[in-house]
N, C-alpha and C positions, 0 to 999 in steps of 0.2 A: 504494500500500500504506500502511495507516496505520500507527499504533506500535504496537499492540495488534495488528494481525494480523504485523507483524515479531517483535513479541517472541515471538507463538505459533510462527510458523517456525524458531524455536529463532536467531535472527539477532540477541540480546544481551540487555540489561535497557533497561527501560522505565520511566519515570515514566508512570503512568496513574492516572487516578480510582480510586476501589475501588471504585464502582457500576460501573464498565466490565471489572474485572479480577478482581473477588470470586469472580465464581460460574462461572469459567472454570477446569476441571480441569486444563488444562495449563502454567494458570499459578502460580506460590509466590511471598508474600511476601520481600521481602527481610527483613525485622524485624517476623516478624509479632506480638508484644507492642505495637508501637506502633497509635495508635487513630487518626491522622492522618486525612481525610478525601481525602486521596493520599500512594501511597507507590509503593516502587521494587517491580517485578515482576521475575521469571524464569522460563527456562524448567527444569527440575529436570533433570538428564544421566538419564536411563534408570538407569544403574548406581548 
């Protein structure tokens, strides 16, 4: 399993590229104002 399909299984935060994690719906920025060319991912709780 890589970090990008753990972070999608909702199994923590991720440092990932933003070309790997950008355009994935079930991932959010951690700080998304920042422009870094990698930043910290999550999966968002449903509620």
């Amino acid at each position: 399993m890589t970090t990008r399909q753990a972070a999608l299984a909702g199994m923590g935060i991720a440092m990932l590229s933003c070309f790997l994690a950008g355009h994935e719906s079930g991932l959010e920025p951690m700080w998304p104002e920042r422009t870094d060319p990698v930043d910290m991912w999550r999966v968002p709780h449903p509620d």
